[in-house]
N, C-alpha and C positions, 0 to 999 in steps of 0.2 A: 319623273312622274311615271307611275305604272300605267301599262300600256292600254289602250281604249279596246275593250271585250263584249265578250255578254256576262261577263261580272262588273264592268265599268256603275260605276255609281256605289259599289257597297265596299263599308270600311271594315277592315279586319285588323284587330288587335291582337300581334303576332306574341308569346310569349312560350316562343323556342329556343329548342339548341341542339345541337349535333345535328343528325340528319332527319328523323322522322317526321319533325312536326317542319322542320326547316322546310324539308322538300311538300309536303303541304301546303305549307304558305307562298310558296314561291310557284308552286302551281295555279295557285288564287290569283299572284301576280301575274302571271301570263295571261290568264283571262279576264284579265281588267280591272280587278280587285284592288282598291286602295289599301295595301298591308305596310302596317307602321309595326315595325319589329321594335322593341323595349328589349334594350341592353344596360348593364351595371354599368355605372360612368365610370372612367380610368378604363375599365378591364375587358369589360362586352360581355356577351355570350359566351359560355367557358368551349365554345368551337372558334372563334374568331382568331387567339391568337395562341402559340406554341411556345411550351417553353425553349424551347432551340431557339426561337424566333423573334422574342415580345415586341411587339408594337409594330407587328406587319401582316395584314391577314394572310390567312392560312387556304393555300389554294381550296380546301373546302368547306372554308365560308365564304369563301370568291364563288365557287362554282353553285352553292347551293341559297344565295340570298339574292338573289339577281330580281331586281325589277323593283324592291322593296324600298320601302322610309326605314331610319333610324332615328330611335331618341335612346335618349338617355332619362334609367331613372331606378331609385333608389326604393325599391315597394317596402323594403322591411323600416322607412323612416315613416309617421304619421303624414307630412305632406308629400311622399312618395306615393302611398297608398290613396292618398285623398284627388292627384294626379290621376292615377289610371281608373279609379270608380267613375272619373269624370267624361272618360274617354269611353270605358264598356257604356256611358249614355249614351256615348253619338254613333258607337261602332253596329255594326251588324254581326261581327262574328267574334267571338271568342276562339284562339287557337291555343293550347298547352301539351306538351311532351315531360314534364317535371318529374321527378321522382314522386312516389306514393304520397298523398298527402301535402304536398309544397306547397299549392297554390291552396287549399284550408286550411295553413299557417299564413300564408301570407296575407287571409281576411279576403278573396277573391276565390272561393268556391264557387261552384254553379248558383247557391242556394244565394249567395249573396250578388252575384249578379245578373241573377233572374230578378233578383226584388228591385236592379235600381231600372230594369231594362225588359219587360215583358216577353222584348221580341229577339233576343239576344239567340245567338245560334254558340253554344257553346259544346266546345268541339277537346277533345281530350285524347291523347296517345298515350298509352303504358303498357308495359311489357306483357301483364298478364292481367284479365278480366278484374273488375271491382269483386267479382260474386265469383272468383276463383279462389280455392285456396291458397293459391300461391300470388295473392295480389302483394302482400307489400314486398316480396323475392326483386332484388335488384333482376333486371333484365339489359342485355345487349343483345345484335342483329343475332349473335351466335347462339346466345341462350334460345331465342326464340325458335331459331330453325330448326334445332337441335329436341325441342318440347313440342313442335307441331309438326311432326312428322315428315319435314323434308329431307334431313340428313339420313333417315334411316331408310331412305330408300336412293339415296345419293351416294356413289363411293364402289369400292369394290365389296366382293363376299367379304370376305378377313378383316375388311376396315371401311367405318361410314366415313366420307370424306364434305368438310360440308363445302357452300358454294364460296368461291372467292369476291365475290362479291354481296353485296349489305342488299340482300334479296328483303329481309326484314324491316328493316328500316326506310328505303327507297317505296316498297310494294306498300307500307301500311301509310305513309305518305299521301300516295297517291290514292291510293280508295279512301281516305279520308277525306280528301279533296272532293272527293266524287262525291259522297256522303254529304258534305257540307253542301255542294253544290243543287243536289237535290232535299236537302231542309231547306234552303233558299225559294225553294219553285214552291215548296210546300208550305213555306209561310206568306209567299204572294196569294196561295190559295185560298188559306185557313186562318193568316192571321196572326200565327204566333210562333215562337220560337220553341227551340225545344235544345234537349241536351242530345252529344253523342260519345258515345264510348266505345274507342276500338283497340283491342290489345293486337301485338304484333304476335303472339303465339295465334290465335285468333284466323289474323291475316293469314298465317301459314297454315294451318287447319286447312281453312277454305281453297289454300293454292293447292293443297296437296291433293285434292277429291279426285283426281285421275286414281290416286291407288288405292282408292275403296273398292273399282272394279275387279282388280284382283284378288284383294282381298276376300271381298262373296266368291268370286270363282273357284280359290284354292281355300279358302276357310286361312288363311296364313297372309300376313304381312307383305305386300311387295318383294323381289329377290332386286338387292346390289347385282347389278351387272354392268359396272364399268360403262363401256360405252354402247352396251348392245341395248337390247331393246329389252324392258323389262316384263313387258306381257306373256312372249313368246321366245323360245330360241329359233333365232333365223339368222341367217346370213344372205350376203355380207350387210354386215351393219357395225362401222368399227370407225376409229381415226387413224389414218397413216400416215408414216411420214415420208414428208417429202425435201424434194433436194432445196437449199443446202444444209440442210438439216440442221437447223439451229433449233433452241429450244422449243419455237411457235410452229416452226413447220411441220403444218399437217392438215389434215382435210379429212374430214368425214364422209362417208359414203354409207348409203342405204338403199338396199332395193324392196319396194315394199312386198309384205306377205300377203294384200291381197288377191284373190284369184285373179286369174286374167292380165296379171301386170307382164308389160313390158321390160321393165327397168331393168331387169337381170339380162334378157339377149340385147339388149340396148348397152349395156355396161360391156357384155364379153366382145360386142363388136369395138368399139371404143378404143378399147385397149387391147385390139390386135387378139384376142383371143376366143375367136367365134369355134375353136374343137372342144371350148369346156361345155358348148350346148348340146353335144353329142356322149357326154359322157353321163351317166346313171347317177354319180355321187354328188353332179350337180343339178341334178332333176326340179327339185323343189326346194326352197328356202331352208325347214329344215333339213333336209340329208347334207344340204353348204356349211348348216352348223355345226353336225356331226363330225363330217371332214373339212372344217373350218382351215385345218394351214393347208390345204391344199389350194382354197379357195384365196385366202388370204396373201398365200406365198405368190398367186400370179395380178393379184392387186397390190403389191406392195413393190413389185416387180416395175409394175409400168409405174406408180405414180414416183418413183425414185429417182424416174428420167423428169421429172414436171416440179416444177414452182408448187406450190398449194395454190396460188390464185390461177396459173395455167388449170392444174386439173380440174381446178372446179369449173374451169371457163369451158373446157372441152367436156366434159360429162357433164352440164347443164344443158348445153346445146346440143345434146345427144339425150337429153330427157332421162337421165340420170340425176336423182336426187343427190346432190353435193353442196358440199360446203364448207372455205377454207377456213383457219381457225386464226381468224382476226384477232389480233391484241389492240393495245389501247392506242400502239405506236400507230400500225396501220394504218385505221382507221384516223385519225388527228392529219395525218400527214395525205390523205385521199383528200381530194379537193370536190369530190362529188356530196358528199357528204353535206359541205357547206355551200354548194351552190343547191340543194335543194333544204336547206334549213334543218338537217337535224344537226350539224355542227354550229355553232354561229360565233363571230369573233368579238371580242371587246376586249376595250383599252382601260385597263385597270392601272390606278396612279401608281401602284408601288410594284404590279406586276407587268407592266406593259402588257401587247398586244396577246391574249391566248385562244385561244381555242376550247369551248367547252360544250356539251349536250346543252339541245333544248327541247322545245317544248316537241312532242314525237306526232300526237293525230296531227291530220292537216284538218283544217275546216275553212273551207272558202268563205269566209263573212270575219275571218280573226287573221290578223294582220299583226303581231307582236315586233315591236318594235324595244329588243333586248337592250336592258340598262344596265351596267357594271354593279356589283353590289355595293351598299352606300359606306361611307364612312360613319364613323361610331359616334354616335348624336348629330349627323350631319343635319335633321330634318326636326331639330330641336325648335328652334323658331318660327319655324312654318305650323308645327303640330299646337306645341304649347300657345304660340300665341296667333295664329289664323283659325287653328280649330276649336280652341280652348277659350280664345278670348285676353291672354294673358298679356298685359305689358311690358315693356320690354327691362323695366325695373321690377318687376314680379319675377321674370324670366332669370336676371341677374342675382337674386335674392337665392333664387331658390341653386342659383350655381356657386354661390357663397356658399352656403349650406351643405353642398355636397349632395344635393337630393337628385342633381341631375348633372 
């Protein structure tokens, strides 16, 4: 059962896949949300299972359907369809990520489930705007990043490089959540439901508005600059590596540019090197950039004797902006993590015990109490016939049939 929230009481009719609308829903679940996810019977969610793999979830639809119900059902048969118009009646929210158009073939458009449900909160994720023209353009996390300005300020000069991670799909997830959560406060106010629409080009527009300021400043585009800083040239602002220099080892470091910092006679103490305060070419942040391998060749010196979690440990504690460059290993394998909840374990039947992210604010009144994600129609019986009304030879009937 999904966990007791300040969403507890309101039922959400999940009709996702992959990750964008998944991690929406599954955000819902954390705050109390009763989300009954609808999957094709036999197959699921075309995330659930891998062709390498069939008929074992896929760690992510392990990791990204957590807290949720399952049914099974078949929308493109008549009693399939006539099944979930039944449910947009008792639900409060409508969730969808479909390709252009799906769910207005499938006879479950907004327009059709405004008319059976007034107060319905329907909620929609697609690549690119309804009033864009590039709305029916297939979209992935890549397309998007790539059309809303994040890769092109991501990457070095000679090449954008985008992020290694589904910034797209994760990030448009989650303010969609937020979106739905506040149509929610606004239908307690006013009464009624409403529609919403968020494209994930959209989401990365909005994430990128940091490089509109330079933009007005130099009349031009943000500058790629690797790892430095893209406002200003200053130093040191770089990732080094450190010992034993495997792929991941390395740590960032930054001193800030504004007036009055510390950070730079605080870094040259640190690491044994209080004569670069006395020299001219280390004066100010930019002239460190200008003779950068000077600057660099005696930071890249000291941190080749350290760990990356050593250096960061010692230039934090010396008020030096640091920060080692954690991978997924790290971090899973840090025990801190999950003694304060943002790792949290569960015992999945066909993957045993893992390790996966959860919910990130903390809020003292929410208590999330993490469910394994469900199996595929596991919550057929409970939904069709506790919520529906259905008998348990109606139930059967309709599993003769194929419809569920």
């Amino acid at each position: 059962m999904a966990c007791k929230g300040p969403l507890s009481g309101y039922k959400v009719l999940d009709m996702t896949q992959f990750e964008s609308g998944t991690v929406c829903t599954e955000t819902l679940a954390w705050l109390g949300a009763e989300v009954i996810k609808v999957e094709r019977p036999k197959t699921g969610e075309l995330g659930r299972y891998s062709v390498d793999d069939p008929g074992k979830d896929t760690y992510g639809f392990l990791i990204m359907n957590m807290n949720k119900k399952s049914i099974t059902c078949n929308a493109k048969t008549p009693e399939g369809l006539a099944l979930l118009k039944k449910l947009v009646e008792k639900c409060d929210v409508v969730v969808e990520n479909m390709g252009p158009g799906s769910m207005d073939r499938l006879g479950l458009s907004y327009e059709v489930c405004h008319s059976i449900n007034g107060r319905i909160i329907y909620a929609s994720i697609k690549g690119f705007a309804l009033d864009s023209p590039y709305r029916d353009y297939p979209a992935f996390d890549p397309i998007a990043t790539h059309t809303g300005g994040l890769v092109a300020a991501t990457g070095f000069p000679e090449m954008p490089v985008k992020a290694g991670i589904s910034v797209a799909d994760s990030g448009t997830g989650i303010q969609m959540a937020l979106g739905i959560t506040a149509a929610l406060l606004q239908r307690e106010r006013e009464g009624k439901g409403q529609r919403i629409d968020l494209a994930m080009q959209d989401f990365i527009i909005g994430l990128s508005r940091a490089s509109w300021e330079p933009y007005y400043n130099t009349g031009k585009p943000p500058r790629r600059v690797g790892n430095g800083m893209p406002l200003e040239d200053v130093a040191p602002s770089d990732t080094y590596p450190c010992k034993p220099f495997g792929i991941n080892d390395y740590v960032h470091i930054y001193c800030s540019r504004a007036p009055g910092s510390r950070h730079w006679p605080n870094l040259c103490k640190a690491i044994g090197r209080e004569d670069l305060l006395e020299d001219p070419d280390m004066a100010t942040p930019h002239s460190r950039y200008v003779h950068r391998e000077k600057c660099d060749t005696a930071i890249k010196a000291w941190c080749a004797q350290h760990t990356k979690q050593e250096a960061m440990d010692i230039l934090s504690k010396a008020d030096v902006p640091a920060g080692a460059l954690l991978d997924v290993d790290d971090i899973t394998k840090d025990d801190q993590y999950v003694k304060r909840g943002m790792l949290v374990e569960v015992e999945h039947p066909q993957r045993g015990k893992i390790r996966v992210p959860g919910f990130a604010p903390r809020m003292s009144q929410l208590h999330i109490d993490y469910q394994c994600s469900p199996g595929l129609g596991e919550h057929n019986l409970e939904i069709y016939g506790d919520m529906l009304g259905l008998s348990e030879k109606e139930i059967q009937e309709l599993v003769d049939k194929k419809v569920i």
